[in-house]
C-alpha positions in Angstrom: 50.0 6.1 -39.8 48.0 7.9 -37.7 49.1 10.9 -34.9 48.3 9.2 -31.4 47.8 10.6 -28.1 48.5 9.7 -24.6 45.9 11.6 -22.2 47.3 11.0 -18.1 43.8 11.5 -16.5 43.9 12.7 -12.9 47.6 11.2 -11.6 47.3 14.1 -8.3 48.3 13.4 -5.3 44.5 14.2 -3.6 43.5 11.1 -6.5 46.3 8.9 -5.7 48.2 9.9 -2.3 47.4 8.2 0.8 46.3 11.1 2.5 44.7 12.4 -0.9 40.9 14.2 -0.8 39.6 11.2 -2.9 42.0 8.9 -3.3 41.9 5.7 -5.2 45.2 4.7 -2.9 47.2 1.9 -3.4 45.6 1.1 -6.6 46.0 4.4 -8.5 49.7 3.9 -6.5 50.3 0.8 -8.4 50.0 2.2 -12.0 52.6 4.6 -11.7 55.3 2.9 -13.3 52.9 1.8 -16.0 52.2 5.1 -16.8 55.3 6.5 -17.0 57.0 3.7 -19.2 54.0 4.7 -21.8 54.7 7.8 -21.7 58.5 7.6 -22.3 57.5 5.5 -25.3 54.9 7.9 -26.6 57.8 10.4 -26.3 59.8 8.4 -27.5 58.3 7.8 -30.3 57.6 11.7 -30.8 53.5 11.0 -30.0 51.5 13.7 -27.9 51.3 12.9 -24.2 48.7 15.5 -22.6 47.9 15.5 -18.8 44.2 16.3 -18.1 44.0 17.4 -14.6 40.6 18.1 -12.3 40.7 21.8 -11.5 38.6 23.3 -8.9 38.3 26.5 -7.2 38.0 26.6 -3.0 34.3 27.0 -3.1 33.5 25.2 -6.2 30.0 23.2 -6.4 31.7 19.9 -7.4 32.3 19.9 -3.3 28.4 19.5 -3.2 29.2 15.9 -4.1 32.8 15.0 -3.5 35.2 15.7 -0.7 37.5 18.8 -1.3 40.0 17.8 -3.5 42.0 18.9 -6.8 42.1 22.9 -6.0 43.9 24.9 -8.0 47.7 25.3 -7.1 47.6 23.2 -4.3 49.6 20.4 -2.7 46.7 18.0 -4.0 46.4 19.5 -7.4 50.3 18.1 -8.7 51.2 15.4 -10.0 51.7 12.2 -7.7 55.0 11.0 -7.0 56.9 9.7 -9.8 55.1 11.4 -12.2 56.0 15.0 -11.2 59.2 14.6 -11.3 58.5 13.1 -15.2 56.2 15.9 -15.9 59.0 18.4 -14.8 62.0 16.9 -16.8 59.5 16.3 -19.9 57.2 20.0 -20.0 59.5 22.0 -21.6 58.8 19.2 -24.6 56.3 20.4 -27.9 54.8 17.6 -27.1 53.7 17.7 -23.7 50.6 19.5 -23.2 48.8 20.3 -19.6 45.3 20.6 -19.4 42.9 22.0 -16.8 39.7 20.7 -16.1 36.5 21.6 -14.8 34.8 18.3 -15.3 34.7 14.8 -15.7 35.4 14.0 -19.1 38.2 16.3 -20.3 37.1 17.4 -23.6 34.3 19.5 -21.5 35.3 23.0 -21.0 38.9 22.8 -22.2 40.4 23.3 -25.4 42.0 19.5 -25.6 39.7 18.8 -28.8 41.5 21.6 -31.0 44.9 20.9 -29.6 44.8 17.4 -30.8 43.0 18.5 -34.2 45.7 21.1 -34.3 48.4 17.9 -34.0 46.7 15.7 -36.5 45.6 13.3 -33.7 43.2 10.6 -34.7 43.9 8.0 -31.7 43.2 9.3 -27.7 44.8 6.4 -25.3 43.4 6.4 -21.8 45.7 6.2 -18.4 45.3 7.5 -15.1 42.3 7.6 -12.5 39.4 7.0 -11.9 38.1 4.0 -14.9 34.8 4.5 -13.7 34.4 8.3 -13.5 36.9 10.2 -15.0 38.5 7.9 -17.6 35.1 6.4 -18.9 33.3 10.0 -19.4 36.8 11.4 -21.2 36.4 8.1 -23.0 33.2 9.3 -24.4 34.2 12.7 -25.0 36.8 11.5 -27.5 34.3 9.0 -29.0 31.7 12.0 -29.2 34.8 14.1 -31.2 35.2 11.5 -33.6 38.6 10.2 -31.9 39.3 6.1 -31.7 40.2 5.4 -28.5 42.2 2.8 -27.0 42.1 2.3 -23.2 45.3 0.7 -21.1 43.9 -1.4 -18.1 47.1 -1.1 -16.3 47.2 2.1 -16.7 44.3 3.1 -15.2 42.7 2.6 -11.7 39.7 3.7 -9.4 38.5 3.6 -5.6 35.7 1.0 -6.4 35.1 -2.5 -7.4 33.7 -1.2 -11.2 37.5 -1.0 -12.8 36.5 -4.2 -15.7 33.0 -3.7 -15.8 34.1 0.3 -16.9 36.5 -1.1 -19.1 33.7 -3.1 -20.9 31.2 -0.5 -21.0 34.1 1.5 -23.0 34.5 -1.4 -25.1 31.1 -1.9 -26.3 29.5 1.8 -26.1 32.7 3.5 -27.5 34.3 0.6 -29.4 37.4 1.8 -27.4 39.8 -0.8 -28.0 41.3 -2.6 -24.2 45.0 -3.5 -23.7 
């Protein structure tokens, strides 16, 4: 059987809070619980669960064309809600990985690609914010690297109105499989 991983894309509180940088609000707010119960299982079931998170310094160019948001250490960078308080009884685990990064997609700039080589991964499933930014382009980077990819629709959540047609570009671009 093949290794699978869960990647948590973007769950921060300037992403998700009300009174979040960018937020995708009561929608990213909904899939909270989704998340978490998938990630228990992944646990569970002693798969990888890796949370990508946007990293930015104060005067990064990404500001050029979003709001502030994301900066590194702040109040806006953590985890949203629920999901901290997960992340912090589950970190300690081998197999819960935090990533930084600088981009979009989050094989771009970090070193996710040879951790999940290094665990055997051959599956990359897709939570977390935003389905037509973040989640789509990571979708592709794990296509690009050879990784199937399997995207959970309840799991996953953005500020716009694009959430299925994302989900379909996936689909039929990356043959990423929908749930």
């Amino acid at each position: 059987m093949a290794t699978e991983a869960l990647l948590i894309i973007d769950m921060s509180n300037d992403f998700v809070h009300d009174e979040g940088g960018l937020t995708s609000g009561k929608k990213g707010q909904e899939i909270v619980p989704s998340i978490i119960s998938l990630a228990t299982t992944f646990i569970e079931e002693g798969k990888e669960v890796v949370i990508c998170m946007d990293e930015h310094e104060e005067e990064d160019d990404h500001f050029n064309i979003w709001p502030v948001h994301n900066v590194r250490g702040t109040w806006g960078q953590k985890l949203y809600g629920e999901l901290q308080q997960w992340y912090e009884s589950h970190k300690e685990l081998p197999n819960v990985t935090f990533v930084p990064k600088p981009e979009y997609d989050a094989f771009y700039g970090t070193n996710l690609e040879e951790i999940l080589k290094s665990r055997r991964v051959e599956t990359v499933h897709l939570a977390g914010v935003c389905t037509d930014i973040c989640d789509f382009l990571t979708a592709y980077g794990a296509y690009a690297r050879g990784f199937r990819t399997v995207a959970h629709s309840s799991c996953m959540a953005t500020f716009t109105e694009h959430h299925n047609v994302f989900l379909e570009q996936m689909k039929n671009i990356f043959k990423t499989e929908i749930r």
